[in-house]
C-alpha positions in Angstrom: 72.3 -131.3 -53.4 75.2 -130.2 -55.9 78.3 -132.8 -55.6 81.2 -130.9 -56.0 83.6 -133.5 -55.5 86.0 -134.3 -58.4 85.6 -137.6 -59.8 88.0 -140.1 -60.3 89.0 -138.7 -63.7 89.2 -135.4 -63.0 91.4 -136.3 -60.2 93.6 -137.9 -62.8 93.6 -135.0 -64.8 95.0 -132.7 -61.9 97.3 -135.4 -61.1 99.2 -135.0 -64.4 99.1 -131.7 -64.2 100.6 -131.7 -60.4 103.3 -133.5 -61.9 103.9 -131.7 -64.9 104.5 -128.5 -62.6 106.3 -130.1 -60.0 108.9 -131.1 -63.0 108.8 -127.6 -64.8 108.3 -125.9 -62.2 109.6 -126.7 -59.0 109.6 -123.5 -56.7 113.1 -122.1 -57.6 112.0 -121.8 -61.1 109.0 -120.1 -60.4 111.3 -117.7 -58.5 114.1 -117.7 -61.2 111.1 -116.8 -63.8 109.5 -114.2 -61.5 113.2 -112.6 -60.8 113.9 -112.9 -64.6 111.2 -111.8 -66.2 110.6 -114.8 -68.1 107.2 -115.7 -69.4 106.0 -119.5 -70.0 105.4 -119.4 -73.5 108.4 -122.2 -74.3 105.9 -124.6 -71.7 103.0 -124.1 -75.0 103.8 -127.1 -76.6 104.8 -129.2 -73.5 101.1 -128.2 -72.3 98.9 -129.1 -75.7 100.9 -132.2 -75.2 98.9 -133.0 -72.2 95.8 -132.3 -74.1 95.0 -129.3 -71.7 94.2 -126.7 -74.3 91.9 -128.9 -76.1 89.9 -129.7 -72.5 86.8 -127.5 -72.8 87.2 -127.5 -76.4 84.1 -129.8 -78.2 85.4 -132.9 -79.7 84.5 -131.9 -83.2 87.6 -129.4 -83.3 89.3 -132.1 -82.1 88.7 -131.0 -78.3 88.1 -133.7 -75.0 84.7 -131.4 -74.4 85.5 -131.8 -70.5 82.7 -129.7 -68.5 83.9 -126.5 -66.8 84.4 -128.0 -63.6 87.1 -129.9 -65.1 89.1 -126.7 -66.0 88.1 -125.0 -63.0 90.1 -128.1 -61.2 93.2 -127.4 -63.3 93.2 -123.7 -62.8 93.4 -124.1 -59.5 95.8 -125.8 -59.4 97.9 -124.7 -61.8 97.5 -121.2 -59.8 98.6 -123.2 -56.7 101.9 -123.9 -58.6 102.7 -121.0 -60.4 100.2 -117.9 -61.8 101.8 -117.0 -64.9 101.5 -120.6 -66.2 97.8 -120.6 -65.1 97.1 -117.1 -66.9 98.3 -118.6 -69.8 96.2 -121.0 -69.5 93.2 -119.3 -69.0 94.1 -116.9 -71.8 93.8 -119.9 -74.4 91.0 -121.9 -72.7 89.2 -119.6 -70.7 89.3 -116.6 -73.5 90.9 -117.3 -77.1 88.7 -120.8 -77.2 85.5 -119.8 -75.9 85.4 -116.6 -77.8 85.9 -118.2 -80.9 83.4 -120.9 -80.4 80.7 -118.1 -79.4 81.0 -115.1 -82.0 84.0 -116.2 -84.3 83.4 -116.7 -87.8 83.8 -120.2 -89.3 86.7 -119.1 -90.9 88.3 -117.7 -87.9 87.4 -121.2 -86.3 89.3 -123.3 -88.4 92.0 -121.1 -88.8 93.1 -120.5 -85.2 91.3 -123.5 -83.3 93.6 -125.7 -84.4 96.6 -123.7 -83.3 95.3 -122.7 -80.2 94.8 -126.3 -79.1 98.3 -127.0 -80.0 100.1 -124.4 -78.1 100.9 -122.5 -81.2 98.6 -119.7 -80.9 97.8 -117.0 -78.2 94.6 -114.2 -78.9 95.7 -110.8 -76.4 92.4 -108.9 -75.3 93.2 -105.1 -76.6 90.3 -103.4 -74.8 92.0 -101.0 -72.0 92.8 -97.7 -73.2 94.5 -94.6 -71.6 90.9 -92.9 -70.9 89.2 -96.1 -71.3 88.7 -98.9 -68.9 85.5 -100.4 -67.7 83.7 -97.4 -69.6 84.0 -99.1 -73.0 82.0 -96.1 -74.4 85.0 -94.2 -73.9 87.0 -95.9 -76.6 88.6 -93.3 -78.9 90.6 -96.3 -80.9 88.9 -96.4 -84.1 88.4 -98.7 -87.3 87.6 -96.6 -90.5 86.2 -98.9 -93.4 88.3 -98.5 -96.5 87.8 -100.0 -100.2 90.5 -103.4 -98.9 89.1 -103.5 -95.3 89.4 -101.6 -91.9 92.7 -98.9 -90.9 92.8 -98.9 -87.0 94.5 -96.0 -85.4 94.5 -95.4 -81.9 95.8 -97.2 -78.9 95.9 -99.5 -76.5 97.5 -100.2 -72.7 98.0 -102.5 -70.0 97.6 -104.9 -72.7 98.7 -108.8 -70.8 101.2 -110.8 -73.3 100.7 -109.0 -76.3 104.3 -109.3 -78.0 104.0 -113.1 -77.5 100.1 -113.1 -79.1 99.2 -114.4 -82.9 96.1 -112.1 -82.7 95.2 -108.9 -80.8 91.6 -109.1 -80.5 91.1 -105.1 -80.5 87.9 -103.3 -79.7 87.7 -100.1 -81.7 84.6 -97.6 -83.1 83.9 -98.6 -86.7 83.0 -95.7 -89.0 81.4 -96.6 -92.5 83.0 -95.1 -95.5 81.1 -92.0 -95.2 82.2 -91.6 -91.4 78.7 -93.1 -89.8 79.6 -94.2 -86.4 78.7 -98.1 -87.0 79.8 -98.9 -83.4 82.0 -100.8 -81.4 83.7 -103.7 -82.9 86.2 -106.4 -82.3 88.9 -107.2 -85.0 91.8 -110.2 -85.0 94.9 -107.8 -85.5 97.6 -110.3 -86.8 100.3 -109.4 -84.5 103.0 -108.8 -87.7 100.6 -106.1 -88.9 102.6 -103.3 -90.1 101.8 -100.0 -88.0 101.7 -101.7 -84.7 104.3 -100.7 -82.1 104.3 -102.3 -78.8 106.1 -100.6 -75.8 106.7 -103.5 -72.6 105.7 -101.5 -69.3 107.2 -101.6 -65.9 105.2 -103.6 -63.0 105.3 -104.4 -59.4 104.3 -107.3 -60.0 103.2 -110.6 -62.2 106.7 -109.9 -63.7 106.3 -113.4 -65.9 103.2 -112.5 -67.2 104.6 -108.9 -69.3 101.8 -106.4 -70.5 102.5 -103.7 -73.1 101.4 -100.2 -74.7 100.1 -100.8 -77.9 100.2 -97.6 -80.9 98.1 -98.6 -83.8 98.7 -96.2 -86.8 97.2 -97.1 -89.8 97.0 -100.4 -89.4 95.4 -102.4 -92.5 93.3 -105.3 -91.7 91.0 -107.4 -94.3 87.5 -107.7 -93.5 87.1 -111.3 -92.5 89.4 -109.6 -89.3 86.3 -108.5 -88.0 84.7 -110.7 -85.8 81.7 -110.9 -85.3 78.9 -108.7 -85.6 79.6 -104.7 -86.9 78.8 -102.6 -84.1 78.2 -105.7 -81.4 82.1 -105.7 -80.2 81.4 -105.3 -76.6 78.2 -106.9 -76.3 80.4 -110.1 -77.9 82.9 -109.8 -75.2 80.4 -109.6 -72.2 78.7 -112.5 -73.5 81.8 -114.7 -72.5 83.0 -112.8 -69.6 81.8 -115.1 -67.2 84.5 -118.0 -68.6 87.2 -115.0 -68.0 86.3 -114.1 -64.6 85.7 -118.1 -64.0 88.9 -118.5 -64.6 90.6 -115.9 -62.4 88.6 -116.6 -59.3 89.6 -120.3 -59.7 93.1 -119.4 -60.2 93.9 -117.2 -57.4 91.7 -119.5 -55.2 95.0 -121.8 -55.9 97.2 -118.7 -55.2 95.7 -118.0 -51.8 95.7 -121.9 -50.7 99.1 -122.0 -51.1 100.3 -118.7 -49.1 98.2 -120.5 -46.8 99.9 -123.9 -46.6 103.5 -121.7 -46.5 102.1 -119.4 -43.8 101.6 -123.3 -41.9 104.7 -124.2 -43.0 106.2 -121.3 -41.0 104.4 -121.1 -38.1 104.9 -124.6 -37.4 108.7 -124.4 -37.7 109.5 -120.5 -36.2 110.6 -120.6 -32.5 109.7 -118.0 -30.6 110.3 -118.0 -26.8 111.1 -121.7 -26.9 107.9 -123.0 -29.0 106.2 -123.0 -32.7 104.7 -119.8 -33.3 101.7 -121.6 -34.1 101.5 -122.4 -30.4 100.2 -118.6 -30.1 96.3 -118.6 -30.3 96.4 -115.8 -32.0 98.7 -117.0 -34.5 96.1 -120.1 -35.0 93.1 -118.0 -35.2 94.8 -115.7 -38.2 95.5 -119.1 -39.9 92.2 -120.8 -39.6 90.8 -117.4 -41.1 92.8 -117.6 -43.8 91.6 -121.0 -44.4 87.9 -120.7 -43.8 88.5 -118.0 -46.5 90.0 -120.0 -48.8 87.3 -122.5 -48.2 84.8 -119.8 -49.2 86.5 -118.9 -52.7 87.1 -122.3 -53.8 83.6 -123.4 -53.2 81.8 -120.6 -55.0 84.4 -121.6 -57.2 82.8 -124.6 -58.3 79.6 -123.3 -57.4 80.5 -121.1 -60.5 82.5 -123.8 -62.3 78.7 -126.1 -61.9 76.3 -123.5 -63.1 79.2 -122.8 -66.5 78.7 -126.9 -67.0 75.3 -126.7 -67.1 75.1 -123.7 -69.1 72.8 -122.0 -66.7 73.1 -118.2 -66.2 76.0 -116.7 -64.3 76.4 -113.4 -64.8 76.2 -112.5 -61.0 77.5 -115.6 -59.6 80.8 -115.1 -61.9 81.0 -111.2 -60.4 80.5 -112.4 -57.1 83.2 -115.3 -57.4 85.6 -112.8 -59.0 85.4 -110.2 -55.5 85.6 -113.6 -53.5 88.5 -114.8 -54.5 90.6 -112.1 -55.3 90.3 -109.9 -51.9 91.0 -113.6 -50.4 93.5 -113.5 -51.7 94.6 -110.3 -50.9 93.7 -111.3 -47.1 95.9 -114.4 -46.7 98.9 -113.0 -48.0 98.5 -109.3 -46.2 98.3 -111.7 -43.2 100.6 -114.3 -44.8 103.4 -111.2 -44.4 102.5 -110.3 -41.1 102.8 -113.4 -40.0 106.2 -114.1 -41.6 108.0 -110.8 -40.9 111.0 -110.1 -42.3 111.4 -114.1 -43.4 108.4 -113.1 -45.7 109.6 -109.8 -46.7 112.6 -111.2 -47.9 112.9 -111.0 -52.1 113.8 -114.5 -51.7 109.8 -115.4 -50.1 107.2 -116.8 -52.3 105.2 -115.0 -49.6 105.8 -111.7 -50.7 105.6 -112.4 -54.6 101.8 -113.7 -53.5 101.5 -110.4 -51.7 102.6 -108.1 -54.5 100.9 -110.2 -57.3 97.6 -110.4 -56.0 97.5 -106.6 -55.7 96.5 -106.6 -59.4 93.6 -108.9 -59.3 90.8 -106.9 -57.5 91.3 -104.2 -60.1 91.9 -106.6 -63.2 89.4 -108.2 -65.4 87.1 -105.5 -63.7 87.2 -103.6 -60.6 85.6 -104.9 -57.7 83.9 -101.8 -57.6 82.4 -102.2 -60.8 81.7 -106.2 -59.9 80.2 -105.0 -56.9 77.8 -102.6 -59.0 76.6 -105.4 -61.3 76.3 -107.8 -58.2 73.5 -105.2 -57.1 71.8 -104.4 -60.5 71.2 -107.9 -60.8 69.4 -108.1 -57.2 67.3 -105.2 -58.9 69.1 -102.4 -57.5 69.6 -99.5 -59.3 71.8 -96.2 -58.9 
């Protein structure tokens, strides 16, 4: 039988970072960030201060090589407290660290480890383009091999905290100097890089958490930028999807619990014919579905979070937990509204900033379409 209760020290871990949120970010500045469009990056350093960067990092980059249980833990709850600061998170942990540990280049490693660790780095995934989503085959952007290096051109969009990032790690079809079609390819695109123009782009939602149109036009890079293997871009970034969509199912897991604990809050306290709401049985039954829900996420959460530790395979587990928890989350906080009304409806709720935030999720890092499609493959059914 698989334990998945958190021991004593990952407790304490979650503990400091409870308290670190509930000092930075008690709910009216989550609110005043959300209304503002402020990101989190000025939290960076106050966060590697805490050593939570360098948590799933090995110790011989100066990392506390906790297993991924540990971070699935945090996520959680840095998700219950406030999304943007967990995507954050997840974007250095779950993405910038891990990639460079599994197809970076020595040189790449000691260059940005360090900084990552310390909250002075951030690595943007520039994969989505205009006719290019989860058909990476479609990707027009393109990397032409020149006597100094590579010259991108092409672009990019829907690309999450890009402006703010040290590196755009960009996905684009390498052609040899004699135009061969070498294949797809991922290059660290120093953010500074002349030729790159970055456009912000309106949202419903997630409005901490900016995302941008990127134009690349003849944009010089050296060739220690590419990372990697020539021609091996995508296959590199599959290989450490399952830490990405790890770390999105964990995180809206803690979204979803806590539209859940202010859907309580409300029913418990809203009169209605002279007792709570959640006198209703009806009212009760929505909540203890959104609960046994919630339940469901987090454990194939750590079901997820277990296998990642013991570096067993997880490519179907980490689709599954990614459609889990992201239409739970969608389900509490569709019902999270309806049971709130107009008190949830209000642009001063938390409720309805769950509600229009976790619309993004089921389409993000993947559509649940697509997840859904690779579930079924793996159970050895084919289209």
């Amino acid at each position: 039988m698989i334990d998945f209760a958190p021991t004593d020290a990952q407790n304490e871990i979650v503990a400091a970072v409870t308290k670190f949120c509930a000092r930075r970010l008690p709910p009216q500045e989550v609110r005043r960030r959300d209304a503002e469009k402020i990101p989190p990056y000025d939290l960076l350093p106050e966060m590697a201060a805490l050593g939570l960067f360098r948590l799933a990092a090995p110790a011989e980059y100066g990392g506390l090589a906790e297993p991924w249980t540990t971070i699935a833990l945090v996520q959680e709850e840095l998700g219950r407290r406030a999304y943007f600061v967990a995507s954050i998170f997840n974007r250095i942990v779950g993405f910038g660290v891990q990639s460079l540990l599994v197809y970076g280049s020595p040189t790449q490693r000691r260059e940005l480890l360090p900084k990552l660790l310390d909250g002075r780095a951030l690595l943007a995934l520039a994969l989505t383009e205009p006719e290019a989503g989860s058909d990476a085959a479609a990707t027009h952007t393109r990397a032409s091999k020149v006597e100094d290096g590579w010259r991108l051109n092409g672009r990019k969009t829907w690309i999450s905290d890009a402006d703010a990032a040290s590196h755009l790690m960009t996905l684009a079809r390498a052609r040899g100097r004699d135009g061969a079609d070498l294949g797809l390819t991922l290059f660290l695109v120093p953010r500074e890089s002349a030729g790159l123009t970055m456009t912000a782009l309106p949202k419903v939602g997630n409005n901490a958490m900016p995302s941008f149109d990127i134009g690349y036009d003849d944009v010089l890079v050296i060739d220690a930028a590419a990372m990697g293997e020539i021609g091996r871009g995508f296959a590199h970034v599959l290989s450490t999807l399952h830490f990405s969509r790890a770390s999105l199912a964990a995180t809206v897991t803690g979204c979803a619990q806590a539209a859940v604990d202010l859907a309580i809050a409300h029913v418990c306290e809203r009169v209605q014919f002279g007792r709570p709401l959640a006198a209703l049985q009806s009212v009760r039954h929505r909540i203890a579905d959104m609960q046994m829900r919630v339940d469901q996420a987090r454990l194939t959460v750590r079901h997820l979070a277990w296998l990642i530790a013991q570096g067993r395979p997880a490519r179907r587990e980490s689709s599954q937990a990614k459609v889990i928890a992201t239409e739970t989350l969608q389900f509490v906080t569709d019902h999270g509204m309806q049971l709130m009304a107009s008190a949830g409806y209000s642009a001063d709720s938390d409720m309805q900033r769950y509600w229009r935030d976790a619309r993004l999720y089921s389409f993000g890092e993947g559509a649940n379409e697509i997840h859904r499609d690779l579930i079924a493959r793996e159970l050895g059914l084919e289209g």
